[in-house]
N, CA, C and O atoms as CSV, one atom per row, in Angstrom:
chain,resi,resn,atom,element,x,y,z
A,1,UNK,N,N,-179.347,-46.806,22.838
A,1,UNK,CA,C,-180.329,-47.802,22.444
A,1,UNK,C,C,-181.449,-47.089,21.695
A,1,UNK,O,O,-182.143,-46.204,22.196
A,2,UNK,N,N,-181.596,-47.679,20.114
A,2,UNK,CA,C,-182.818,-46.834,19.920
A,2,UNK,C,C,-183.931,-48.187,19.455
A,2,UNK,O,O,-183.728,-49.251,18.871
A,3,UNK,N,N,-184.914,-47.676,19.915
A,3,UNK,CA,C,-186.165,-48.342,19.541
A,3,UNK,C,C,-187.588,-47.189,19.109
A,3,UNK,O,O,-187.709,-46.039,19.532
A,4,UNK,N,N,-188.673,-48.023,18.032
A,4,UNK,CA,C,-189.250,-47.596,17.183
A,4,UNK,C,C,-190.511,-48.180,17.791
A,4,UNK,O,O,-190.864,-49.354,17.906
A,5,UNK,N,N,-191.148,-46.937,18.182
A,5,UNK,CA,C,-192.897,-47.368,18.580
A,5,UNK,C,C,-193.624,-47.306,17.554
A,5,UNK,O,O,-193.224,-46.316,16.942
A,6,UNK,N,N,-194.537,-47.820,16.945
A,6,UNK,CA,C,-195.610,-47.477,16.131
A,6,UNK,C,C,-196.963,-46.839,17.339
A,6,UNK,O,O,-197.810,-47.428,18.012
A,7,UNK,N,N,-196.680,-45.679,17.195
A,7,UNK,CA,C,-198.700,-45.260,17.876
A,7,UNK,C,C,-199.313,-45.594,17.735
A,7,UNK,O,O,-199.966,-45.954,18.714
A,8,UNK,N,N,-199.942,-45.933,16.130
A,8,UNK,CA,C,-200.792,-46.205,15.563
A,8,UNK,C,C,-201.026,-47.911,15.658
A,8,UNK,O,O,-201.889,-48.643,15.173
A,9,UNK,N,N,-199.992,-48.139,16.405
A,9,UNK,CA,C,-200.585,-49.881,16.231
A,9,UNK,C,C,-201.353,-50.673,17.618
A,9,UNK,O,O,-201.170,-50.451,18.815
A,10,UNK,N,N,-202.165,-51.554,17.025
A,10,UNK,CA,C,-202.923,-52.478,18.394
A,10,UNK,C,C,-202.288,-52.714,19.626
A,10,UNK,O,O,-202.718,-52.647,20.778
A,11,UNK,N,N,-201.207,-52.999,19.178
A,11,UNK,CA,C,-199.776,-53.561,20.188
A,11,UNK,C,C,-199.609,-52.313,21.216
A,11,UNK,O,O,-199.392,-51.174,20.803
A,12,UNK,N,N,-199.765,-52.724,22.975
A,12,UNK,CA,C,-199.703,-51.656,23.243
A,12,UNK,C,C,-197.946,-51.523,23.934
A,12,UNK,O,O,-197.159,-52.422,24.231
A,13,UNK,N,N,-197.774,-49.712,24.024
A,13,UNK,CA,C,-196.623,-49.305,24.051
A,13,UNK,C,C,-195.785,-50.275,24.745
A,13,UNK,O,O,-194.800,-50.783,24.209
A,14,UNK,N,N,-196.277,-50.613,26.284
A,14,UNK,CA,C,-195.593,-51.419,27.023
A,14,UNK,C,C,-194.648,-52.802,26.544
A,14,UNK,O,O,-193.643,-53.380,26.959
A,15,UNK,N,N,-195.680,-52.955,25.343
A,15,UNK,CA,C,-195.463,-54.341,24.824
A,15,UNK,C,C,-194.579,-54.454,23.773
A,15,UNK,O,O,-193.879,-55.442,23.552
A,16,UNK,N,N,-194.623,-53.073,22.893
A,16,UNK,CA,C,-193.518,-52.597,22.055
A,16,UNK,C,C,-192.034,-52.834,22.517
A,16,UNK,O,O,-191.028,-53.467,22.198
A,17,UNK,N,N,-192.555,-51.837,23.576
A,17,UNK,CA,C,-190.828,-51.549,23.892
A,17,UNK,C,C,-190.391,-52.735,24.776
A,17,UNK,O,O,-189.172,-52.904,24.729
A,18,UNK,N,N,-191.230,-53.838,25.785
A,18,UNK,CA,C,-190.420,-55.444,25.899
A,18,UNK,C,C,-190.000,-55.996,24.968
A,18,UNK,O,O,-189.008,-56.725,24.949
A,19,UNK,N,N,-190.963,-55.620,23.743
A,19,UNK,CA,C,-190.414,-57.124,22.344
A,19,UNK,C,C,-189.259,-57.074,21.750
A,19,UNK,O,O,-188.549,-57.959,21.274
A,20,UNK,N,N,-189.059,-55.092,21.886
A,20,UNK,CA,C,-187.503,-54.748,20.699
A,20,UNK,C,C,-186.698,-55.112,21.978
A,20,UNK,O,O,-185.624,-55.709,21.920
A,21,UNK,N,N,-187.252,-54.737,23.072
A,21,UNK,CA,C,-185.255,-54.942,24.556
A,21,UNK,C,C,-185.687,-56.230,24.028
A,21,UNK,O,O,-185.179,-56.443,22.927
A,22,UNK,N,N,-186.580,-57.313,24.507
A,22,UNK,CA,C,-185.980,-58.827,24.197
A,22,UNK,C,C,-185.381,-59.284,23.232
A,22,UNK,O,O,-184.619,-60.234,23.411
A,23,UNK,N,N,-185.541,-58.800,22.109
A,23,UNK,CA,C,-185.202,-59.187,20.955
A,23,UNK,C,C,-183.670,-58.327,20.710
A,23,UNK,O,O,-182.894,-58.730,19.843
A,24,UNK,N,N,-183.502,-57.714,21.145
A,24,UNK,CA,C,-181.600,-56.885,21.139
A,24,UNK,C,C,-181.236,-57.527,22.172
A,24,UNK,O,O,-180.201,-57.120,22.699
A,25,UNK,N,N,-181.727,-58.363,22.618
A,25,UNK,CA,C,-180.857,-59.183,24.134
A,25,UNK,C,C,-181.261,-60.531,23.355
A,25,UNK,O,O,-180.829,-61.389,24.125
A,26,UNK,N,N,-181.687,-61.029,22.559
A,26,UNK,CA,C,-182.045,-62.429,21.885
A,26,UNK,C,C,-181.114,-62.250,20.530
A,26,UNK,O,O,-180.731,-63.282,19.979
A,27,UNK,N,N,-180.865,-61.390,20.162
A,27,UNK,CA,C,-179.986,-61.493,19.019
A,27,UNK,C,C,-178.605,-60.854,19.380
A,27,UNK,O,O,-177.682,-60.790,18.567
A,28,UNK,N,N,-178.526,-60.332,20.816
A,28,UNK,CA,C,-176.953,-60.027,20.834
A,28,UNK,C,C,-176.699,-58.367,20.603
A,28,UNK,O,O,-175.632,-57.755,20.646
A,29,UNK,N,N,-177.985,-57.892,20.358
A,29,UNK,CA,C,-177.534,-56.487,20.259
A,29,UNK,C,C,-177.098,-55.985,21.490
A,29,UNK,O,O,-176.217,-55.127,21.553
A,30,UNK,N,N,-177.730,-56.526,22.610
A,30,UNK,CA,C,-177.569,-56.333,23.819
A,30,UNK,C,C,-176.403,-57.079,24.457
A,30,UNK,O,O,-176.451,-58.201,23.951
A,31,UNK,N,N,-175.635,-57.044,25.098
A,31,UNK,CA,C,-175.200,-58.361,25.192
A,31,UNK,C,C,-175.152,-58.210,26.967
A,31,UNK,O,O,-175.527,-57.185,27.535
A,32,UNK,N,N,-174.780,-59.067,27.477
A,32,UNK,CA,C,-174.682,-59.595,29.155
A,32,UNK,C,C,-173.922,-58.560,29.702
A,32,UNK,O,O,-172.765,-58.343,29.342
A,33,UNK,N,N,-174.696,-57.704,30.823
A,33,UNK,CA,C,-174.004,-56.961,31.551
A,33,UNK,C,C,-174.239,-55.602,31.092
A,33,UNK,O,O,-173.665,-54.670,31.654
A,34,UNK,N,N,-175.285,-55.347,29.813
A,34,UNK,CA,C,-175.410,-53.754,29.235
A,34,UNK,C,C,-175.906,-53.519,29.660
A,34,UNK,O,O,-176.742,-54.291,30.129
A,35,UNK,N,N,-175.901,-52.221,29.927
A,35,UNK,CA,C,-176.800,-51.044,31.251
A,35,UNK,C,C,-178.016,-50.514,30.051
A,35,UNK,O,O,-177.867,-49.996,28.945
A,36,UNK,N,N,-179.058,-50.840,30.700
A,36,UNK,CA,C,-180.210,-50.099,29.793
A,36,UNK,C,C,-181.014,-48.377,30.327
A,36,UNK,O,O,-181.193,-48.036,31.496
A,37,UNK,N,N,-181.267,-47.793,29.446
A,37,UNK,CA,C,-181.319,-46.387,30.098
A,37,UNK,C,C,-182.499,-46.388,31.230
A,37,UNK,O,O,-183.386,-47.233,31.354
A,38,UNK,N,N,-182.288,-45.277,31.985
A,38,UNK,CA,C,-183.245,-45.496,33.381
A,38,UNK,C,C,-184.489,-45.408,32.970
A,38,UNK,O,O,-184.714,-44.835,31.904
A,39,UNK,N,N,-185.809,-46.100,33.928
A,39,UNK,CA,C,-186.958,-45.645,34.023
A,39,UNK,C,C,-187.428,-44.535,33.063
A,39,UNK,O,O,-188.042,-44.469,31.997
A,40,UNK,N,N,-186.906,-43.777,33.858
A,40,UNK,CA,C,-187.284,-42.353,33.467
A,40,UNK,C,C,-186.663,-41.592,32.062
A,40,UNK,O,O,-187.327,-40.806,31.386
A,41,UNK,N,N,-185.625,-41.884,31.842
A,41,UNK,CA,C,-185.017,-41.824,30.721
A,41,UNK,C,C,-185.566,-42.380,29.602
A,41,UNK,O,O,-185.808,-41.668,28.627
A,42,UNK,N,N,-185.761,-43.371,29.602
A,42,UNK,CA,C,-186.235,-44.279,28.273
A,42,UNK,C,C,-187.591,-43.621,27.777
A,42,UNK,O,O,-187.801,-43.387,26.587
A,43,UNK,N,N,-188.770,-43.258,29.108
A,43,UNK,CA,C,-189.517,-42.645,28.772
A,43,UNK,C,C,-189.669,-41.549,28.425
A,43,UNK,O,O,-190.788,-41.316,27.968
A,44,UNK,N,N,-188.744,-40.469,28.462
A,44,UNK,CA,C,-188.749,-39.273,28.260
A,44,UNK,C,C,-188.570,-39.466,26.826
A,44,UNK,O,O,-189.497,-39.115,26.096
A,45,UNK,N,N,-187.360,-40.045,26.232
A,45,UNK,CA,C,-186.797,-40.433,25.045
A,45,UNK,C,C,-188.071,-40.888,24.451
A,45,UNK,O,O,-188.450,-39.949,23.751
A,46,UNK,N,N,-189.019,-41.965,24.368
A,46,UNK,CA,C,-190.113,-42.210,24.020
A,46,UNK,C,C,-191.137,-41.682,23.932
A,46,UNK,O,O,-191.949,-41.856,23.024
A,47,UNK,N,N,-191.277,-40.787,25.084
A,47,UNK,CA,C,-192.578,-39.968,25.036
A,47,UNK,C,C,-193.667,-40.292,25.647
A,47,UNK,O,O,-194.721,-39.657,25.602
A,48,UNK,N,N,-193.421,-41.484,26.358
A,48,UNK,CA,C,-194.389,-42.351,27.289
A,48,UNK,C,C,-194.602,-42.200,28.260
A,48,UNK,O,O,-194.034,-41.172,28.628
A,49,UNK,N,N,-195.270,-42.747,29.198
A,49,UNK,CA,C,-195.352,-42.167,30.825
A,49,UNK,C,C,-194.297,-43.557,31.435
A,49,UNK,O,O,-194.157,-44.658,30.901
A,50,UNK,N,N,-193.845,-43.192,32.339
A,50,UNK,CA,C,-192.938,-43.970,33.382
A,50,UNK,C,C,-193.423,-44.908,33.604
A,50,UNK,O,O,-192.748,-45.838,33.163
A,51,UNK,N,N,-194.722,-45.375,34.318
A,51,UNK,CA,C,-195.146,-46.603,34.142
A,51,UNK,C,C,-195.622,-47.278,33.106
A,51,UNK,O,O,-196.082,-48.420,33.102
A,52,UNK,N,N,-195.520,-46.675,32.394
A,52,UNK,CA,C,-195.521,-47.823,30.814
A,52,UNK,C,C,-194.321,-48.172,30.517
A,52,UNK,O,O,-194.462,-49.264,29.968
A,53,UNK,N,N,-193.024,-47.873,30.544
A,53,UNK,CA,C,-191.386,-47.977,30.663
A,53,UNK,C,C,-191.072,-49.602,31.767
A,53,UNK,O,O,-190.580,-50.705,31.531
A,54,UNK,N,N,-191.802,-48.791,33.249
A,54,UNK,CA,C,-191.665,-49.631,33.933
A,54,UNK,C,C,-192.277,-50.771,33.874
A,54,UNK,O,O,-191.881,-51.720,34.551
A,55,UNK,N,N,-193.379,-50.866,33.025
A,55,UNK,CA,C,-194.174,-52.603,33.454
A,55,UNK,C,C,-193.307,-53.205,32.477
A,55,UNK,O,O,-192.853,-54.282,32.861
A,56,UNK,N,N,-192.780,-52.688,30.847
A,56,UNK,CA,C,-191.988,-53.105,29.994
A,56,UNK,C,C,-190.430,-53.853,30.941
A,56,UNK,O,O,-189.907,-54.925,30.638
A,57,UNK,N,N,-190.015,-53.013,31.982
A,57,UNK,CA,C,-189.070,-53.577,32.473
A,57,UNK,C,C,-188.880,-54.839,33.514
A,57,UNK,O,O,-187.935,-55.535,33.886
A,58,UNK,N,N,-190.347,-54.752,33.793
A,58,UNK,CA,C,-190.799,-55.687,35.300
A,58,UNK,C,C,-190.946,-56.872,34.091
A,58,UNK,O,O,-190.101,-57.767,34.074
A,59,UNK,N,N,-191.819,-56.864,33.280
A,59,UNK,CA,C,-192.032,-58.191,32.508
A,59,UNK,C,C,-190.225,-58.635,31.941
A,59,UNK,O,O,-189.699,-59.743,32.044
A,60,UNK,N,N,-189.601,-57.359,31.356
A,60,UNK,CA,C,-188.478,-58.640,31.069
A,60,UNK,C,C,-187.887,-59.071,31.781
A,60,UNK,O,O,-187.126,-59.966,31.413
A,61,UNK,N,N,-187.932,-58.404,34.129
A,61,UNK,CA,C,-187.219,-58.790,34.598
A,61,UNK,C,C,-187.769,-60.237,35.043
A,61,UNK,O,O,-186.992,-61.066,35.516
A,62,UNK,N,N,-189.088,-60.496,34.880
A,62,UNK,CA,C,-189.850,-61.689,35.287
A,62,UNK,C,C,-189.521,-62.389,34.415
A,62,UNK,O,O,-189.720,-63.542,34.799
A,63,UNK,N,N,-188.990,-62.381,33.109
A,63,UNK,CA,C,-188.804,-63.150,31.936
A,63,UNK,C,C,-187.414,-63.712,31.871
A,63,UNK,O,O,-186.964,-64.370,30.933
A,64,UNK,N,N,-186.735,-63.353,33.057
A,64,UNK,CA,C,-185.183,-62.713,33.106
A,64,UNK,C,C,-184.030,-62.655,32.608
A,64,UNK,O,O,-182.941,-63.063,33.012
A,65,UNK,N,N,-184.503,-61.852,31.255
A,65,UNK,CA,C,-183.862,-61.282,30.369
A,65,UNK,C,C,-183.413,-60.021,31.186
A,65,UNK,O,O,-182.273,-59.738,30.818
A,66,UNK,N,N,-183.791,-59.280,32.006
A,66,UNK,CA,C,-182.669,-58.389,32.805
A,66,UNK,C,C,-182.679,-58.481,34.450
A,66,UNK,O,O,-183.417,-59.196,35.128
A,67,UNK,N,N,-181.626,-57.533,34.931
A,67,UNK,CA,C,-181.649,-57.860,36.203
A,67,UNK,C,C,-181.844,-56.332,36.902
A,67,UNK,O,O,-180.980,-55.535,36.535
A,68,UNK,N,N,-182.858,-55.788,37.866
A,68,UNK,CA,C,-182.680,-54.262,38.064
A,68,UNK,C,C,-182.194,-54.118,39.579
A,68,UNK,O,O,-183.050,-54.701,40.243
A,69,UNK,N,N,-181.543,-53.781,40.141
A,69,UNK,CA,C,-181.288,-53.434,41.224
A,69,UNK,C,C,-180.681,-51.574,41.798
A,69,UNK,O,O,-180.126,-50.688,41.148
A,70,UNK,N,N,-181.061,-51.624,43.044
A,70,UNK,CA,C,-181.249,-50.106,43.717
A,70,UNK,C,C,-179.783,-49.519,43.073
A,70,UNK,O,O,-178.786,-50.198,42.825
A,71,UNK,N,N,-179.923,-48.323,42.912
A,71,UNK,CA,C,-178.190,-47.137,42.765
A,71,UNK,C,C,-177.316,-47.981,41.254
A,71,UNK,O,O,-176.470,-47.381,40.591
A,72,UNK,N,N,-177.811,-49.607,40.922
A,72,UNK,CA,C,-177.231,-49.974,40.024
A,72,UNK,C,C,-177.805,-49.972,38.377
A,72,UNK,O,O,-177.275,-50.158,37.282
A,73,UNK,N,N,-179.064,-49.682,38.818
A,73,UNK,CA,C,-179.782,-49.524,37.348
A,73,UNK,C,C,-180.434,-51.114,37.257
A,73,UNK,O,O,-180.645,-51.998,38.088
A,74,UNK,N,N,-180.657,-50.955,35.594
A,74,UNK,CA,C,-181.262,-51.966,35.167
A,74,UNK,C,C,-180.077,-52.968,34.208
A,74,UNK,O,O,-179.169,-52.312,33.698
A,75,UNK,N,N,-180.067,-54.049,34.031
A,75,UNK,CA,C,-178.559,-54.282,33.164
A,75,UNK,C,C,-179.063,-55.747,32.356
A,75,UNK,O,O,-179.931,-56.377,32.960
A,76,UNK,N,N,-178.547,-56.369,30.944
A,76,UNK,CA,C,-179.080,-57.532,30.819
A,76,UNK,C,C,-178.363,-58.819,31.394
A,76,UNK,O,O,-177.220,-59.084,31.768
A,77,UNK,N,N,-179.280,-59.337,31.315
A,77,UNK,CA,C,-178.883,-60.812,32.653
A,77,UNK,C,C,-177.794,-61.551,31.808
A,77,UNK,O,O,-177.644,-61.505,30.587
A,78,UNK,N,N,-177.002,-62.305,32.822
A,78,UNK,CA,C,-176.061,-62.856,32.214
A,78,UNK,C,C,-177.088,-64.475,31.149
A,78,UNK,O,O,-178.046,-65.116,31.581
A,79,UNK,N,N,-176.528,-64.609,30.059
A,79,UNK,CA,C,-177.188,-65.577,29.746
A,79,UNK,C,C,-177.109,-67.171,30.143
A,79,UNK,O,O,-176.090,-67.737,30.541
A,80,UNK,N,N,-178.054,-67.612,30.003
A,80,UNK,CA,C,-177.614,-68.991,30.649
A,80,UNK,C,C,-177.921,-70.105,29.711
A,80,UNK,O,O,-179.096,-70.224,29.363
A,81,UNK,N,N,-176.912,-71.052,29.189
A,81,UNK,CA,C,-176.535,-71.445,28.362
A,81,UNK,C,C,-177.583,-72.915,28.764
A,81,UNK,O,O,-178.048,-73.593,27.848
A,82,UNK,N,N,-177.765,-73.149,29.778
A,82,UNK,CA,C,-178.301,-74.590,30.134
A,82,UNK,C,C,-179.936,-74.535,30.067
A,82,UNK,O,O,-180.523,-75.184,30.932
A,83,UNK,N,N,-180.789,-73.752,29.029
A,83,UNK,CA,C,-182.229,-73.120,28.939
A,83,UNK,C,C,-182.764,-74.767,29.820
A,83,UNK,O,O,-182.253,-75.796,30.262
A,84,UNK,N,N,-183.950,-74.189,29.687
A,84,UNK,CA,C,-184.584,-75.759,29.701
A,84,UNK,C,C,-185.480,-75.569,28.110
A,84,UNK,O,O,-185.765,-74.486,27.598
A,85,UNK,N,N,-185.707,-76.543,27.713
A,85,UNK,CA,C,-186.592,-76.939,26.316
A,85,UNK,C,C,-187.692,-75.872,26.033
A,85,UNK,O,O,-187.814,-75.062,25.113
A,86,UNK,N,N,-188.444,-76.138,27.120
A,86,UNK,CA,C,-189.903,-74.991,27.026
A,86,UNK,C,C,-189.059,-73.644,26.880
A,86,UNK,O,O,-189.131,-73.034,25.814
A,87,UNK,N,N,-188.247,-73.152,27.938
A,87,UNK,CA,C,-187.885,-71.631,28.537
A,87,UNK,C,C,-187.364,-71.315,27.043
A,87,UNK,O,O,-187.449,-70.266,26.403
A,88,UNK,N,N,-186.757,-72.647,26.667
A,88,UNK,CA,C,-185.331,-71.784,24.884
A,88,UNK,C,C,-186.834,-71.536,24.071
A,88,UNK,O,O,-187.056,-70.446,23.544
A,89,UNK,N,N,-187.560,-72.340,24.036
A,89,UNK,CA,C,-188.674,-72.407,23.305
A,89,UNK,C,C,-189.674,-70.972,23.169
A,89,UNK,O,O,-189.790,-70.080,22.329
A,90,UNK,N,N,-190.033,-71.155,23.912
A,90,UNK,CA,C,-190.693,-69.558,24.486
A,90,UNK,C,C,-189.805,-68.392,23.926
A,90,UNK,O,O,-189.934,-67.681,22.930
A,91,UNK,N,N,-188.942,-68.442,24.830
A,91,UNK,CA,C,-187.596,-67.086,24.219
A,91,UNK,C,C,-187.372,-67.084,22.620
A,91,UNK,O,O,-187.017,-66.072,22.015
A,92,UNK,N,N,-187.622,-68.344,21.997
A,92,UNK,CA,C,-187.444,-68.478,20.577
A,92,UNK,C,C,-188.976,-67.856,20.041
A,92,UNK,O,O,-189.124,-67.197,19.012
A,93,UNK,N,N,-189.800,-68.145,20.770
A,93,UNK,CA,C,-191.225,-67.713,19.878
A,93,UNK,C,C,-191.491,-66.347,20.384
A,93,UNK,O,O,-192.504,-65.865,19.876
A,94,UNK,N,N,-190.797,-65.466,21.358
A,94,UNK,CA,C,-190.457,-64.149,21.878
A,94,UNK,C,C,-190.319,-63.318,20.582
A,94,UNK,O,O,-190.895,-62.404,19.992
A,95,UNK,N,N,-189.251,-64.122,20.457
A,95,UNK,CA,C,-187.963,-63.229,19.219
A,95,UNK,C,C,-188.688,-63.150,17.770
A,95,UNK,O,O,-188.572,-62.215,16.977
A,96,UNK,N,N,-189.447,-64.307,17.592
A,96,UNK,CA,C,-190.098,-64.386,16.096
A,96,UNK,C,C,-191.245,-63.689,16.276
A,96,UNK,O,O,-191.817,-63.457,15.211
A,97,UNK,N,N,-191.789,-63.270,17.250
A,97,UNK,CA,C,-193.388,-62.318,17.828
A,97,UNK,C,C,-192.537,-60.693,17.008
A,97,UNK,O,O,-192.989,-59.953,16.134
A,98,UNK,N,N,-191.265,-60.640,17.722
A,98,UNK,CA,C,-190.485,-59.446,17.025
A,98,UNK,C,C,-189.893,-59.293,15.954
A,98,UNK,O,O,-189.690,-58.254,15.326
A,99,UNK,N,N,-189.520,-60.651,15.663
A,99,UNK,CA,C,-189.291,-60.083,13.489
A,99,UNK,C,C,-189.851,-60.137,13.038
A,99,UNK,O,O,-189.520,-59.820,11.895
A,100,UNK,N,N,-191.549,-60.609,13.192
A,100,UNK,CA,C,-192.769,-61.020,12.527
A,100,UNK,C,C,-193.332,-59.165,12.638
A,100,UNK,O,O,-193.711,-58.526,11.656
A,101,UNK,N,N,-193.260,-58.679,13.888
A,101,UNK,CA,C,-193.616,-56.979,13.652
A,101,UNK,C,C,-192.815,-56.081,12.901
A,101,UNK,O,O,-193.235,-55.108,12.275
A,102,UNK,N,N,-191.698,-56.442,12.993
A,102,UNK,CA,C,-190.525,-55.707,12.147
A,102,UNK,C,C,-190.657,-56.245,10.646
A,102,UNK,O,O,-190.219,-55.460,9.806
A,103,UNK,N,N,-191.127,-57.318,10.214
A,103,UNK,CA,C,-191.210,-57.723,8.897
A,103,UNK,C,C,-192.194,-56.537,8.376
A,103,UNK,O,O,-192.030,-55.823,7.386
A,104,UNK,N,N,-193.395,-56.525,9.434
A,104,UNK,CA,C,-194.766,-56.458,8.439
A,104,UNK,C,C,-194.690,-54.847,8.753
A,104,UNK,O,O,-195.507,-54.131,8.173
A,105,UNK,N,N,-193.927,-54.367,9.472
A,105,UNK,CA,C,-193.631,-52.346,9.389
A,105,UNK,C,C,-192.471,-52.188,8.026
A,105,UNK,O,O,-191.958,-51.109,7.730
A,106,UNK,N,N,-192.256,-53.205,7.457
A,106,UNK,CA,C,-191.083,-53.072,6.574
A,106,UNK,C,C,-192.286,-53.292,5.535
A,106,UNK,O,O,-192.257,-52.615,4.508
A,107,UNK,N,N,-193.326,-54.179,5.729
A,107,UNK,CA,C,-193.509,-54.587,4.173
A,107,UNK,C,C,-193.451,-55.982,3.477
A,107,UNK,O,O,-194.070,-56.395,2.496
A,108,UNK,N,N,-192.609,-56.529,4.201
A,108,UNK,CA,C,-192.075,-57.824,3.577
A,108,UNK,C,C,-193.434,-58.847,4.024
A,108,UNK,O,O,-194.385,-58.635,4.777
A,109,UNK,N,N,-193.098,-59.880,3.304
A,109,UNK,CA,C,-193.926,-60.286,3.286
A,109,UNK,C,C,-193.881,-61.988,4.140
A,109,UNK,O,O,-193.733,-61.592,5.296
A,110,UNK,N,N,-193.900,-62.759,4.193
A,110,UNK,CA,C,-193.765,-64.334,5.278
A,110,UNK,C,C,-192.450,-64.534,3.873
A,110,UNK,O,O,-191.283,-64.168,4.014
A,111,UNK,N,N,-192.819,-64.967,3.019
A,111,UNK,CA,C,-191.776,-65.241,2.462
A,111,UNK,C,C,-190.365,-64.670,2.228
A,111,UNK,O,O,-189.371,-65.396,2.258
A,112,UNK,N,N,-190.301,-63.139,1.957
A,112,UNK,CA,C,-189.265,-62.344,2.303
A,112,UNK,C,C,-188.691,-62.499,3.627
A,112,UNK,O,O,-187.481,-62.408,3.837
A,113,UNK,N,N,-189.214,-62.639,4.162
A,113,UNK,CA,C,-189.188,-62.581,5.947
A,113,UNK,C,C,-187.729,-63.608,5.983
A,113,UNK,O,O,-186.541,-63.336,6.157
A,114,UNK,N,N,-188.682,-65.275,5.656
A,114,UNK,CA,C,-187.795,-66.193,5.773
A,114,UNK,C,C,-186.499,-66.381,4.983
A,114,UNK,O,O,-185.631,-67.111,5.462
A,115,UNK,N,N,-186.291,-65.729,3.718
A,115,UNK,CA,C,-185.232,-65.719,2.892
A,115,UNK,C,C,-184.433,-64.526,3.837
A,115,UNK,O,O,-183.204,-64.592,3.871
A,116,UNK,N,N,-185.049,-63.559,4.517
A,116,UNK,CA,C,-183.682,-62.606,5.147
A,116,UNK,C,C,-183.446,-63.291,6.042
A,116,UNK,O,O,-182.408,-62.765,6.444
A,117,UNK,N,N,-183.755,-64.634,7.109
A,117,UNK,CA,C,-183.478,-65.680,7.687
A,117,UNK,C,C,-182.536,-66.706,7.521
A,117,UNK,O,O,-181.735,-67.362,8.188
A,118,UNK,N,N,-182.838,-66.621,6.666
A,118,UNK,CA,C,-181.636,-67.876,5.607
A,118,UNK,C,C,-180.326,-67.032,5.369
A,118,UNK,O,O,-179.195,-67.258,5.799
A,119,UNK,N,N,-180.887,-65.734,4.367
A,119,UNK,CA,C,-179.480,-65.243,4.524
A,119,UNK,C,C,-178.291,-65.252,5.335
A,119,UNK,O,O,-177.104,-65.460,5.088
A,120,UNK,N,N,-179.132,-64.884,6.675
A,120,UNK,CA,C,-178.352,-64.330,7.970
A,120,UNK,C,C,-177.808,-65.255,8.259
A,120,UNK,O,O,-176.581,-65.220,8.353
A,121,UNK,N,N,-178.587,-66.531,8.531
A,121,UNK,CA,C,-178.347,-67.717,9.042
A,121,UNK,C,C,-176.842,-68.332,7.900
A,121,UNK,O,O,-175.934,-69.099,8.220
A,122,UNK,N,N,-177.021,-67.815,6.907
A,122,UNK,CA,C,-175.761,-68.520,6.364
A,122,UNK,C,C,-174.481,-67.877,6.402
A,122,UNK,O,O,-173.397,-68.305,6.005
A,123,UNK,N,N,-174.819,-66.599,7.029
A,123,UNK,CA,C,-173.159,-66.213,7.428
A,123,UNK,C,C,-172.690,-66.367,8.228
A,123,UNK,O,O,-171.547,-66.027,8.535
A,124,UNK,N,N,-173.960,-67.303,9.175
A,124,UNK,CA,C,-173.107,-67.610,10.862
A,124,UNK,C,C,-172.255,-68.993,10.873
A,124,UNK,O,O,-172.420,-69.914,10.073
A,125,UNK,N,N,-171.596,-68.971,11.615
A,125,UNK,CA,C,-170.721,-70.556,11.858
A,125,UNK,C,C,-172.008,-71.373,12.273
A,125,UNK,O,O,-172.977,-70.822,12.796
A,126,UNK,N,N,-171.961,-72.462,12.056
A,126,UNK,CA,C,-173.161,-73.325,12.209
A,126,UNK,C,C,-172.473,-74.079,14.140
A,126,UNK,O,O,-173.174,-74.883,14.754
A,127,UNK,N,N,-171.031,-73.559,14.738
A,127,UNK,CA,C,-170.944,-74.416,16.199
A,127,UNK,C,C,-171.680,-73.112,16.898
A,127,UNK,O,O,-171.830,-71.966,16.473
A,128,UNK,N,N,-172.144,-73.837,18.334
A,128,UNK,CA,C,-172.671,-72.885,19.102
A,128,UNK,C,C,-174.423,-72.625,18.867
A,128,UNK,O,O,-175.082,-71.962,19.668
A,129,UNK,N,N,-175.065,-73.325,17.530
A,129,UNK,CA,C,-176.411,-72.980,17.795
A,129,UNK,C,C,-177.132,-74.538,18.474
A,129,UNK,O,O,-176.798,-75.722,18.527
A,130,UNK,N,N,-178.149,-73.799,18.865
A,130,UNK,CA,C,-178.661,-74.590,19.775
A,130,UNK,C,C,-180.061,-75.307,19.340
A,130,UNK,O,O,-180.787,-74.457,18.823
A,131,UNK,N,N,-180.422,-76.058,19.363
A,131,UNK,CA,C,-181.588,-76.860,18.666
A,131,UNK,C,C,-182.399,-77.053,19.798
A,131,UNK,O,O,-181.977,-77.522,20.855
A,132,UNK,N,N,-184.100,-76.530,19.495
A,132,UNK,CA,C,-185.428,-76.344,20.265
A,132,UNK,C,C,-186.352,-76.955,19.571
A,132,UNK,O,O,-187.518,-76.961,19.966
């Protein structure tokens, strides 16, 4: 799993590294049942202290986008297809909090943004999406 901190930005670390795991578990990079690296691991890899790793993990497990349990690690939650309105809602304005940071470290601009949206969106099969 790799993810990209900016130092230099307002956004703090903790909050970084929830938005990219939610957003690789909101677009499928992640998918149901992937083991995410330990505590301690992720931070070493990052360069962060452990409890900045860990509150990143407590919020997505409160969000429950993952599930952590003892000797088994941390893993992403199975998804559940029956959201309620608000919960898809939220998780939808999650995910756009994270291409809206990834746009503006790229450069692009609101309008670029939404045309690489469209793109994407037109190579997918249109069964299976879900309307919020």
């Amino acid at each position: 799993m790799r993810l990209d901190l900016d130092h230099d930005s307002a956004v703090p670390p903790y909050e970084q590294v929830r938005a990219e795991i939610a957003a690789m578990i909101g677009d499928g990079r992640l998918a149901p049942g992937a083991h995410l690296p330990t505590i301690r691991q992720l931070a070493a890899d990052l360069g962060l202290a452990v409890n900045t790793v860990a509150r990143s993990y407590r919020e997505l497990e409160a969000a429950g986008l993952v599930v952590s349990r003892v000797r088994h690690g941390t893993t992403v939650a199975e998804r559940r297809p029956d959201l309620p309105p608000a919960e898809a809602m939220a998780r939808l304005d999650e995910a756009a909090r994270a291409y809206r940071a990834a746009a503006r470290a790229l450069g692009a601009s609101l309008d670029g943004a939404i045309q690489a949206l469209r793109r994407v969106d037109a190579e997918q099969p249109a069964s299976g999406r879900t309307r919020v």
